[in-house]
ZADREN-758872 format. One record per residue: x, y, z of N, C-alpha, C, O, CB in turn; residue in three letters. Coordinates in steps of 0.1 Angstrom, whole numbers, plus 5000, padded with zeros to 4 digits. Glycine has a CB too. Layout:
// residues N
XYZXYZXYZXYZXYZala;...
//
This chain:
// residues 424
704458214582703158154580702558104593703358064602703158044569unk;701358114594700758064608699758004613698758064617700558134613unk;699857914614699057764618697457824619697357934625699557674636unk;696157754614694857814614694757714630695057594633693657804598unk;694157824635693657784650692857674648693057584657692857894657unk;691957654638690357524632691257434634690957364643689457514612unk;692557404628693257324624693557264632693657144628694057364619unk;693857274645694457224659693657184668693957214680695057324665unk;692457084668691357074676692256894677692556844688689457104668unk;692556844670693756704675694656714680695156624686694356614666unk;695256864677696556874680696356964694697357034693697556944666unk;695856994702695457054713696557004723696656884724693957024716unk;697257074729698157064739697656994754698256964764698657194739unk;696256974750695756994766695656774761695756684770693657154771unk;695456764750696256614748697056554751697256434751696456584740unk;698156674755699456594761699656554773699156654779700656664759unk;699956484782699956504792701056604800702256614797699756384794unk;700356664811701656734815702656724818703256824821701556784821unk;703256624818704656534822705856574807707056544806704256314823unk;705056624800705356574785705556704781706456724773704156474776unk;705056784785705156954781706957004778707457054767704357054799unk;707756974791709257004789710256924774711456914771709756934805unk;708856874767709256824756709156854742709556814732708856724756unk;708256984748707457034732708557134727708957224733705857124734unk;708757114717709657244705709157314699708957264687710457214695unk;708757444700708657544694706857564696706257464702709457534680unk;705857664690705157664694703957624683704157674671705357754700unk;702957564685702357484670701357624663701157614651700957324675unk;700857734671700657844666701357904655700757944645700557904674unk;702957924658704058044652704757974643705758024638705158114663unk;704357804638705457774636704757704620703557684619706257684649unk;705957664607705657664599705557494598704757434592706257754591unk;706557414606706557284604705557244615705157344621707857224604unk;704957094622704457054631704657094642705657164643704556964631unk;703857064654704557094667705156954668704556864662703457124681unk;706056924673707156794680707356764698706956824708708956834676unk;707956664695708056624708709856594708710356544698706956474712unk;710656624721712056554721711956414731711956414744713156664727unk;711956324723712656204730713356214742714456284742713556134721unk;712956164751714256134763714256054773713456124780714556234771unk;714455964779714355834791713755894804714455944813715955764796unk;712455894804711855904816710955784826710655674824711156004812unk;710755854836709655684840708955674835708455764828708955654852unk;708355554837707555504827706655384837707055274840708655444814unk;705355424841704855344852702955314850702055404848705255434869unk;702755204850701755104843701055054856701654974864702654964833unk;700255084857699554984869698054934867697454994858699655064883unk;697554844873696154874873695754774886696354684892695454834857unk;694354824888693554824900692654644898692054594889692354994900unk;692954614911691754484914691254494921691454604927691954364918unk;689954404925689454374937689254234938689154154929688354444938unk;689254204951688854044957688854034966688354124973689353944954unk;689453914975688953904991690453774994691153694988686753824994unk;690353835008691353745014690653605016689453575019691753815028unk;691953505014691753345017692553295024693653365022691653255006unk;692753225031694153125037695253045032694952935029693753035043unk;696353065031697052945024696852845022696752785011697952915027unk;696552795038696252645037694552635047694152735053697952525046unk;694152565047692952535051692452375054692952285046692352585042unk;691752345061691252215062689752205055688752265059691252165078unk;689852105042688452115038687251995043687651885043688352125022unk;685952025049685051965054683851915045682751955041684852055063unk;684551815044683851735030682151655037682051595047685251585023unk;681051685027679851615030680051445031680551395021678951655019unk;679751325042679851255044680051115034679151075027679151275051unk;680851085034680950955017680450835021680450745013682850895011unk;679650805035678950725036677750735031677050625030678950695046unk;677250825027676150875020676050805005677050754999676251035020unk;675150805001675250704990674250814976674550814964674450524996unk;673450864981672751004976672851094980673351114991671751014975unk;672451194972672351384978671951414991671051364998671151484970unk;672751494994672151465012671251665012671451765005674351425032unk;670651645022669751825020670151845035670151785046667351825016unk;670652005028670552045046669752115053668952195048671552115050unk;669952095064668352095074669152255085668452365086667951865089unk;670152245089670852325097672652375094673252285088670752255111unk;673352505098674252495096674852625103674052725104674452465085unk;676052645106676352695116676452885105676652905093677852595124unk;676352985114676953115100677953125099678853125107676753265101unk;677953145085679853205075680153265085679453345091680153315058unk;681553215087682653295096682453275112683253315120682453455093unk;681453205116681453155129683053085133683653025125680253025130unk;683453105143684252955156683352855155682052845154684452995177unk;684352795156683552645159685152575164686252595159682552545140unk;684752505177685652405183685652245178684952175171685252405197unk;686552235182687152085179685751975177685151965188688352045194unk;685451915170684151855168682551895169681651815166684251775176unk;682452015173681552125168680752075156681152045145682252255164unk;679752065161678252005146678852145138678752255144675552005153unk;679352135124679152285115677952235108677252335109680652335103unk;677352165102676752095091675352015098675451945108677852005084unk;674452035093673251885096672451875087671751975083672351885109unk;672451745083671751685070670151635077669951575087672951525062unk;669351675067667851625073667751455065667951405054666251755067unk;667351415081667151275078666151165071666051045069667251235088unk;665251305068663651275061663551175049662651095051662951425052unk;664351145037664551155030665250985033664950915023665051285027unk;666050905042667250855043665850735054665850615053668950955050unk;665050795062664050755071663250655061663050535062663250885077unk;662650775049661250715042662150575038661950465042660350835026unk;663350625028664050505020664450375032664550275026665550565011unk;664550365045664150275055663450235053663650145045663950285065unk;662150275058660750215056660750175038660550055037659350355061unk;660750195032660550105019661350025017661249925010660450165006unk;662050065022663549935020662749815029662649695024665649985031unk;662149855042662149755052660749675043660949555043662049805070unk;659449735036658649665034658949635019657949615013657449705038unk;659849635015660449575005660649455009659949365004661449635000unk;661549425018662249315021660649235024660049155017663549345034unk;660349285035658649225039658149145031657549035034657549325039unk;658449225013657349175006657849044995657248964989656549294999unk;659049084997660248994991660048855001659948734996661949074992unk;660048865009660248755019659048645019659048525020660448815033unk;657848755018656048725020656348615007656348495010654548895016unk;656648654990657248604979657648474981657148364981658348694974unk;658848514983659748394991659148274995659348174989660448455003unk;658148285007657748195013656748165001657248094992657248215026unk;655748185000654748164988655248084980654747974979654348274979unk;656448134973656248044960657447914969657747824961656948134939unk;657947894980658847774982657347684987657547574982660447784996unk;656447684991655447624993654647574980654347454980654947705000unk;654247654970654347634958655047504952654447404950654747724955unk;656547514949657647474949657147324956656747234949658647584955unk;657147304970657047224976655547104973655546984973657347274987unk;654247224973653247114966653547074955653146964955652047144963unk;654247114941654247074934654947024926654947014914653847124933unk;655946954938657246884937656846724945657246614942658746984945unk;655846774955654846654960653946584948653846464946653646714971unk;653246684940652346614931653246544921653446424920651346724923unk;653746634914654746574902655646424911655846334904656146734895unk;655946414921656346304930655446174928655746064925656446344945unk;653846234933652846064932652746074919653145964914650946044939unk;652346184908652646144895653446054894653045934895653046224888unk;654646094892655745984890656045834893656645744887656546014895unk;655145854904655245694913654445614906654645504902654745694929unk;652945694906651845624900652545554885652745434883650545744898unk;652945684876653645594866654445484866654345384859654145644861unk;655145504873656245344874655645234880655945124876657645364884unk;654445244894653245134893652845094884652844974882652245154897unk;652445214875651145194860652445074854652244954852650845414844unk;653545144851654545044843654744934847654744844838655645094841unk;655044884860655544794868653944654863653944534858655744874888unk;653044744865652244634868651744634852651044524850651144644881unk;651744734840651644654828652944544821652944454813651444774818unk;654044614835654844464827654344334829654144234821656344434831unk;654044344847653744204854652644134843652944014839653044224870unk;651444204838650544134832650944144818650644034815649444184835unk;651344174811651444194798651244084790652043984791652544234797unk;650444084781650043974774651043974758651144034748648343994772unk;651843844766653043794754652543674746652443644735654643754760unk;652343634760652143454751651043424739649843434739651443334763unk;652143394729650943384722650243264716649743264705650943464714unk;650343164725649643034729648443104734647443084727650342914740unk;648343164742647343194755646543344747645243334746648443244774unk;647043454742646843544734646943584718647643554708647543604738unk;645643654720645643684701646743824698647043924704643443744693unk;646943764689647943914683647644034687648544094694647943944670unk;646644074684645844174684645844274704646144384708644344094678unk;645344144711645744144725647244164728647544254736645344024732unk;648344074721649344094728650344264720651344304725650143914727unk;649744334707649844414703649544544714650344634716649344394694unk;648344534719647944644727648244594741647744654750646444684726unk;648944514742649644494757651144594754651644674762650044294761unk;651844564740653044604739652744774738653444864741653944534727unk;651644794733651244974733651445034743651945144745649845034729unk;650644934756650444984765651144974773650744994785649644984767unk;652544924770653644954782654645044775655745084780654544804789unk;654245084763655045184761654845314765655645394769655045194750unk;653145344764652545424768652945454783652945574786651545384764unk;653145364790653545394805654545414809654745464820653345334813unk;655545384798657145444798657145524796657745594803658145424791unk;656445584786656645764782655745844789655745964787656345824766unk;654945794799654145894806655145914821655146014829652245814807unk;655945794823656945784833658145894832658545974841657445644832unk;658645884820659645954815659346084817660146164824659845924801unk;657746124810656946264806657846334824658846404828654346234805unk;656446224832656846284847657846304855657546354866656546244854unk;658846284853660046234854660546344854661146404863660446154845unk;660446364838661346564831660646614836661246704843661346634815unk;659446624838658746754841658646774859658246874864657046744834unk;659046654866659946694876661046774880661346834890660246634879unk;661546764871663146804866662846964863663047074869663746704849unk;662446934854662147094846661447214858661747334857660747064833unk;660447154868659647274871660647274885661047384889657847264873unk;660847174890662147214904663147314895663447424901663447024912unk;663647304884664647424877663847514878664247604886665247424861unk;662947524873662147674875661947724883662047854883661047694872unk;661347644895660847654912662447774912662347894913660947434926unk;663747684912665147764922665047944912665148054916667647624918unk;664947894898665048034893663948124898664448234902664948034878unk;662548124900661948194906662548244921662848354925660748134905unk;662548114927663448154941664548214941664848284951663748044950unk;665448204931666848314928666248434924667048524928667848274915unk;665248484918664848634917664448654929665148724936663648674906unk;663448614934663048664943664248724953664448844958662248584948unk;664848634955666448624962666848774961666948834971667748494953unk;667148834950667548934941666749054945667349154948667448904926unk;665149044947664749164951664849184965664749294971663549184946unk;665149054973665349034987666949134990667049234998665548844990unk;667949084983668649174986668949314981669649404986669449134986unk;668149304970668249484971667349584981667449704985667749554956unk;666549494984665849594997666649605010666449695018664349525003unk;667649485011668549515020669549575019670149615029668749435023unk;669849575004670849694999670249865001671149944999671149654981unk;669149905003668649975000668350065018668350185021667549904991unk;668149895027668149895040669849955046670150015056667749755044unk;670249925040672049925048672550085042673150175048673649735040unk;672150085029672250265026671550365032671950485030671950295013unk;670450345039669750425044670050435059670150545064668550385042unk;670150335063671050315077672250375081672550425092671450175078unk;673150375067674850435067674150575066674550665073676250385051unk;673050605057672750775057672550835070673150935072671450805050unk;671450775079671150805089672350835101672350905111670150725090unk;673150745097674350745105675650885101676550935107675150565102unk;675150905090676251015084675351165076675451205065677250915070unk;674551225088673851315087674951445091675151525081672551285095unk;675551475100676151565106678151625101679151565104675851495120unk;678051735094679951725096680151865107679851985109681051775076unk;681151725114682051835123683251905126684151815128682051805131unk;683651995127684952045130685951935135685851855145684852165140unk;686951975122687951875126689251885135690151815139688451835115unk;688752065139689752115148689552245149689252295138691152075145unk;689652335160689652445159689252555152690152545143690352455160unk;688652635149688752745137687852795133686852775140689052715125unk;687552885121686652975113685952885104686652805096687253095106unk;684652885104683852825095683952885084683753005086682552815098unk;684252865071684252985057683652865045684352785040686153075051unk;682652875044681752825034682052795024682652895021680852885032unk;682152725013682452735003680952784990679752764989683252605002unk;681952864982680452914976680052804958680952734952680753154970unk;678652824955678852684944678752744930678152854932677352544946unk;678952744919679652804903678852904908679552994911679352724885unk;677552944911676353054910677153144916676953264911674753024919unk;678653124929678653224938678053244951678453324960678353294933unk;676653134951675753104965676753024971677352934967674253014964unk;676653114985677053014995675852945001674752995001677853075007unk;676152735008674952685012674152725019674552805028674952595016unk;672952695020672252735027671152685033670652685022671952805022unk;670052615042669352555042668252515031667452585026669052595051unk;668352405029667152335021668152315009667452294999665552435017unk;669352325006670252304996670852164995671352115005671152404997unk;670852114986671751974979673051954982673752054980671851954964unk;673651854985675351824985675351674979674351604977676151825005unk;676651644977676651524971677851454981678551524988677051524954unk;677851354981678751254991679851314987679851334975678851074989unk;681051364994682551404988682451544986683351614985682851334973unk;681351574987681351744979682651804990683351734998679351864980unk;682651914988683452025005682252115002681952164992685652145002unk;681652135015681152265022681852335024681752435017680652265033unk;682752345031682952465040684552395043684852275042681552495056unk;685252485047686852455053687252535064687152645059687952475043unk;687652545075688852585083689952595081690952525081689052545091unk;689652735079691452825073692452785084691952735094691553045074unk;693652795083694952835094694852985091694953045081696752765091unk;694653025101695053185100696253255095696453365089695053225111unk;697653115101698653245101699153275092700153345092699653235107unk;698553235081699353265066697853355057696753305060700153055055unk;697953435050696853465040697253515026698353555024696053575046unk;696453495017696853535004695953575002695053525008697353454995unk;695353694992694553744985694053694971694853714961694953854985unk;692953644969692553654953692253724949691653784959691753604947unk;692053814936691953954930691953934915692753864908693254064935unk;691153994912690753984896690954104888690454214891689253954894unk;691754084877692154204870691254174855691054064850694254224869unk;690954274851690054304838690954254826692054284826689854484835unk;690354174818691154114804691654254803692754254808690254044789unk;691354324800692254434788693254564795693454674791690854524777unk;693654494807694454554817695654464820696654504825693654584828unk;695354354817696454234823697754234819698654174824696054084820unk;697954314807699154314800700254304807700654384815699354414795unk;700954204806702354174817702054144829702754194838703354284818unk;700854064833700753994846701453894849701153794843699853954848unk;702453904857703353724857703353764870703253874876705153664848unk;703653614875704353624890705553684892706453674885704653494896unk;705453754903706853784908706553974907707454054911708253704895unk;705554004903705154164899704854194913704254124922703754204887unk;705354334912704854374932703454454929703154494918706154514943unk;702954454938701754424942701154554961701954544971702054214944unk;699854654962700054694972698554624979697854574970700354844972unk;698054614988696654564988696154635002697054635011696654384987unk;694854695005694654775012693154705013692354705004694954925006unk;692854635028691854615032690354655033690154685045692154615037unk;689454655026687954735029687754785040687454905041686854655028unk;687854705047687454785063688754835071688854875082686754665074unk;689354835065691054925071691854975059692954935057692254805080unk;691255095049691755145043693255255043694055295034690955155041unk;693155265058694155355060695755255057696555305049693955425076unk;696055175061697055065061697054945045696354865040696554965077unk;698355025041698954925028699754805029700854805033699854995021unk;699254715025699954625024700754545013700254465005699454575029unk;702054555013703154505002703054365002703154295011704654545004unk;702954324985702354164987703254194969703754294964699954114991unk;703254044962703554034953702653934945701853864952704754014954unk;702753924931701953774924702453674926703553654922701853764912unk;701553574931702353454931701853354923702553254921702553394943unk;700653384918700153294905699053374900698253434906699553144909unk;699153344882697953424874697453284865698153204859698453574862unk;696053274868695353174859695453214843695453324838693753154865unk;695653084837695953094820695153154816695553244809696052994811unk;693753124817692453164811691753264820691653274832691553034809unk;691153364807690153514812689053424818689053304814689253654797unk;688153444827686453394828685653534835685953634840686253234840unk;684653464831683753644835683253554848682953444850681953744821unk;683353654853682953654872682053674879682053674891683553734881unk;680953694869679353694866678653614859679153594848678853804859unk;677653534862676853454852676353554843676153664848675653374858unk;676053514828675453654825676153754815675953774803675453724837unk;677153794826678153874822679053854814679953794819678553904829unk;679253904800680453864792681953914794682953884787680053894780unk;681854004804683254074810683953974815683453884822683154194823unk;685153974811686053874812687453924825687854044826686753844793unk;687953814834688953854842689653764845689253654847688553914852unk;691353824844692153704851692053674865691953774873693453724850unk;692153574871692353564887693853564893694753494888691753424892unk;693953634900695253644906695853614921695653674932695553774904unk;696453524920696653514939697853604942698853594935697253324946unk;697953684951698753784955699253744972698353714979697853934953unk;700753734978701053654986701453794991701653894984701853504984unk;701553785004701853885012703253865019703753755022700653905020unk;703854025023705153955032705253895048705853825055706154055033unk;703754005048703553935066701953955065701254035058704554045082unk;701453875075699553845077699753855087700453805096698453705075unk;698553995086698154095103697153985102696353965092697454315105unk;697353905118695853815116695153865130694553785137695853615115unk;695454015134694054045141693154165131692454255135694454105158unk;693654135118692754235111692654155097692154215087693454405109unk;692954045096693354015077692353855081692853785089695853975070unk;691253805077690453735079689653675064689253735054689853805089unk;689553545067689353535053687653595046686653605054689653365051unk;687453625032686753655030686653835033685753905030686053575036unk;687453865037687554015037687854075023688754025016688554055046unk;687154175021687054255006688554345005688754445012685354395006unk;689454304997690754384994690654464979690154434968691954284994unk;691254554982691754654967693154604963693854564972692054834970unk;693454594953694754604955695354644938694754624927695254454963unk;696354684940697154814930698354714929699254704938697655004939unk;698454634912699654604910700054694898699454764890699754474909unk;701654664901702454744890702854644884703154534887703654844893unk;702654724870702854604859704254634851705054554847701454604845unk;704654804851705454824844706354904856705554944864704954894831unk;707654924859707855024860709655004861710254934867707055074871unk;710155144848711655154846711255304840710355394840712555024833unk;712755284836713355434829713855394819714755314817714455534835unk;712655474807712955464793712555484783711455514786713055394790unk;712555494769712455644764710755634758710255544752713855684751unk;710255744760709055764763708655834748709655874743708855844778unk;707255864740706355914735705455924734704755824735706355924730unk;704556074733703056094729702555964720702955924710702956234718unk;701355904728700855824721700355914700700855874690699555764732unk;699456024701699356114694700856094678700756094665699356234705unk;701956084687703156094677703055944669703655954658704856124687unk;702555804670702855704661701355724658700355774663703655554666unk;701755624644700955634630701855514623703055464624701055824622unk;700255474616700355374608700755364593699855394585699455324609unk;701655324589701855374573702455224566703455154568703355534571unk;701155214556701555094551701754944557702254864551702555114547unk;701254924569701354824576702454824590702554744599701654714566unk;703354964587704354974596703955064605703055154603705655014591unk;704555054618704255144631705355234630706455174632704355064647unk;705455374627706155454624706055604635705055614642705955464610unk;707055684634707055804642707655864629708455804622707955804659unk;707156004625708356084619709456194630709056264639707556194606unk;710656164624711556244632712156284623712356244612712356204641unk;712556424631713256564622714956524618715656474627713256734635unk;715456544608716356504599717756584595718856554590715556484589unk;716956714602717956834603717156904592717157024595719756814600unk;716356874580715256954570714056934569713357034565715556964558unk;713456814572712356774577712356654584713456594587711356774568unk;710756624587710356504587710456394583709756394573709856504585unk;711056264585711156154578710056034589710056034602713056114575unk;709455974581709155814585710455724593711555694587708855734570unk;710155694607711155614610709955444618709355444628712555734623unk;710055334609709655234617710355244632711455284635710055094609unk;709255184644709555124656709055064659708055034653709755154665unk;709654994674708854904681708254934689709055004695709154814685unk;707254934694706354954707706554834717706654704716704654964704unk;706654924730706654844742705454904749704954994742708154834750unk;704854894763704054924772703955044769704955104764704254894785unk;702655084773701455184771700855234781700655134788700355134764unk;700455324785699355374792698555494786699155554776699855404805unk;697455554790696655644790697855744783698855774791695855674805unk;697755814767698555944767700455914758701155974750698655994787unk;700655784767702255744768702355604764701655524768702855764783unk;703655564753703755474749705455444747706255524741702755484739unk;705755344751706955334753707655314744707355194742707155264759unk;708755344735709555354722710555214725711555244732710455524721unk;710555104721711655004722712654974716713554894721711454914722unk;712755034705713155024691713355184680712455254685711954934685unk;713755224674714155314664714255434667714355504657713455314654unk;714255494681714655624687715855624694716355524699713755664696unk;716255724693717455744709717155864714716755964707719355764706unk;717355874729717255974735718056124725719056114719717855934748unk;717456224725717456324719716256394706715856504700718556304716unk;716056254705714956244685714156364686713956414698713456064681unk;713656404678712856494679711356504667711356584658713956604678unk;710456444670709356344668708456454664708656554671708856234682unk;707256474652706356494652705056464658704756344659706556494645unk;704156554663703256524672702156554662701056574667703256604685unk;702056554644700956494640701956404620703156384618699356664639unk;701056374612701556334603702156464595701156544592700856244598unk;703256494589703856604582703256584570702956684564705356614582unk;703056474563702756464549701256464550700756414540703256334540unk;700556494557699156524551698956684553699456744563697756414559unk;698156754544698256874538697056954552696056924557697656864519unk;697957054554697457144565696057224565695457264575698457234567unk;695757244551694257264554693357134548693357084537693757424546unk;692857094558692156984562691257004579691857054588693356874562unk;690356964580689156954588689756904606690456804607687856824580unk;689456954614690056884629690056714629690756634635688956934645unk;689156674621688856574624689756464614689756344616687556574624unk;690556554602691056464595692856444602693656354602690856514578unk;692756594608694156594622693856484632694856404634694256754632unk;692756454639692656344645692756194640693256104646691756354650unk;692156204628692356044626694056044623694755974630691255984612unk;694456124611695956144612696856074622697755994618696156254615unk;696656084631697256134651696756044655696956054667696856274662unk;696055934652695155784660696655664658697355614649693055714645unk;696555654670697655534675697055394667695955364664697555494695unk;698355344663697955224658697255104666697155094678698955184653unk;696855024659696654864670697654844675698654854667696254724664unk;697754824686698454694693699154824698700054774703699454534683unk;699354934700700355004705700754984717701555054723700255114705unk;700454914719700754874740700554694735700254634725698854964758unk;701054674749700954574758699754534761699554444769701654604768unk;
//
């Protein structure tokens, strides 16, 4: 009996990869059971491609001035990747901004002070008045006692009644003046304590503008390459741009050491850990490879675009030796890590299939086909690594035996569709 040609549009050989060919048994044209595959321990090698750019191990970072007390704007700055010597202006903050807040600070104070004087003069007339007030009253009193009409041989009731009113009356008008001495000198110091208050914030205002003006400039703290730092956007600074006291601009690498950052695609990262070797090949010196390994993978995917929902791990890749008359930071690298690579027993992705919730291969039994569960290990394009329920020799169907042979190419392909998760 002989396989209908229609029939074989999933099962097409040109699916297999050619590595895989010295595996096939018998021919899927001539033959009455499946075409198969024989199991056997071969290599088995996984890699995938980054890109990113060289950085420095260590670096000195050049932080915006912390005497600054607000955003400082920059006015000048030296270009990414310049030299710059030992105290070298890299940075200059415009002073526009730190100037005006002077001048208002200073006629602040001006007007605080103008205040000031005003109301202690105030204060002072009317600590004078309420004073002859006061005096006058204790006269007024003094001399309604002297006269006061008691006797009252000499006085009618009536008289010596409105004598006693009327030294009462000059006690409490004494008293009145008295407190209300009291009271408005309390008020006088509290007015003069505010004022006091806006006095020194204009001088607070004066001494921050002063420290600004004084901390406009950052300079090289020693030797080296200017390398900018870029801000979430990816912009590196630029004139007319914001910094905050503390921020880092820009740092001076050490040269002699470099490491590469490099970003690998979420759905490639499978088995990224440190310690994976690693080749990395310069943008502008492609001819020359360089052997480097992982030395750290961030926990979390992030996309590397605003925008962009493509997700990537970051990877620092350490090298065994830094060419530093060609390896500079900020230089664009490729680089090719291997994720997988042994000997061991290998199959056509095509050969597993999902049955019932299990990841299965059928292998030949000596009379047919049987279902055998396995485990999957690492995957690539074509090839999928058997971890579990094979041994070298097996001899594997390359589509499902129990579904019925006349059927449409397309019901052979879904057939022959790798399960989820078949890889890594």
């Amino acid at each position: 009996m002989k396989w209908p040609l229609r029939s074989l549009g999933a099962l097409s050989l040109l699916a297999v990869p050619a590595a895989l060919w010295s595996g096939l048994v018998g021919s899927p044209l001539g033959d009455v059971e499946p075409p198969s595959f024989v199991v056997r321990f071969e290599p088995f090698l996984r890699k995938a491609g980054a890109n990113g750019n060289l950085r420095a191990v260590k670096s000195t970072p050049l932080v915006a001035p912390i005497d600054a007390d607000t955003a400082l704007k920059i006015s000048w700055l030296l270009p990414d990747g310049s030299k710059a010597a030992k105290g070298e202006v890299v940075v200059r903050f415009d002073p526009t901004d730190f100037q005006k807040q002077l001048e208002d600070g200073k006629s602040d104070r001006s007007a605080a002070d103008a205040k000031i004087e005003k109301e202690q003069t105030l204060v002072e007339t009317a600590e004078r008045g309420r004073g002859r007030s006061a005096g006058l009253s204790q006269a007024e009193l003094e001399k309604t006692r002297e006269f006061q009409s008691k006797d009252a041989e000499i006085f009618s009731r009536n008289q010596i009644i409105e004598s006693e009113i009327d030294e009462t009356l000059s006690t409490a008008k004494m008293t009145h003046d008295t407190e209300a001495q009291t009271i408005e000198s309390s008020l006088s110091k509290s007015k003069l304590d505010l004022l006091s208050i806006e006095r020194r914030k204009a001088d607070l205002v004066v001494a921050q503008a002063k420290k600004g003006l004084q901390a406009l400039e950052i300079r090289a703290v020693h030797d080296g390459v200017v390398v900018f730092v870029p801000d979430w956007r990816g912009n590196l600074p630029h004139v007319g741009d914001s910094v905050w006291p503390g921020q880092t601009v820009a740092t001076l690498p050490l040269l002699d050491e470099m490491e590469a950052e490099v970003f690998v695609l979420e759905a490639d990262a499978g088995g990224l850990k440190a310690g994976k070797a690693a080749t990395v090949v310069l943008e502008a010196h492609p001819e020359v490879e360089y052997p480097a390994t992982i030395k750290s993978v961030d926990t979390l995917a992030k996309p590397r675009v605003r925008g962009v929902p493509t997700q990537y791990f970051a990877v620092t890749l350490e090298f065994e030796r830094t060419e530093k008359s060609v390896m500079k930071p900020g230089a664009r690298v490729h680089a090719t890590i291997v994720l997988d690579q042994e000997t061991t027993l290998v199959a056509p992705r095509l050969a597993v299939f999902e049955d019932h919730g299990k990841t299965v291969v059928y292998r030949w039994n000596g009379d047919r086909f049987a279902a055998v569960p396995v485990k999957l290990g690492a995957s690539s394009p074509g090839r999928v690594v058997i971890a579990e329920g094979l041994n070298e020799g097996d001899r594997i169907a390359l589509r499902d035996p129990t579904r019925a042979l006349a059927g449409s190419a397309a019901d052979d392909e879904s057939a022959a569709t790798a399960p989820k998760g078949a890889g890594r």
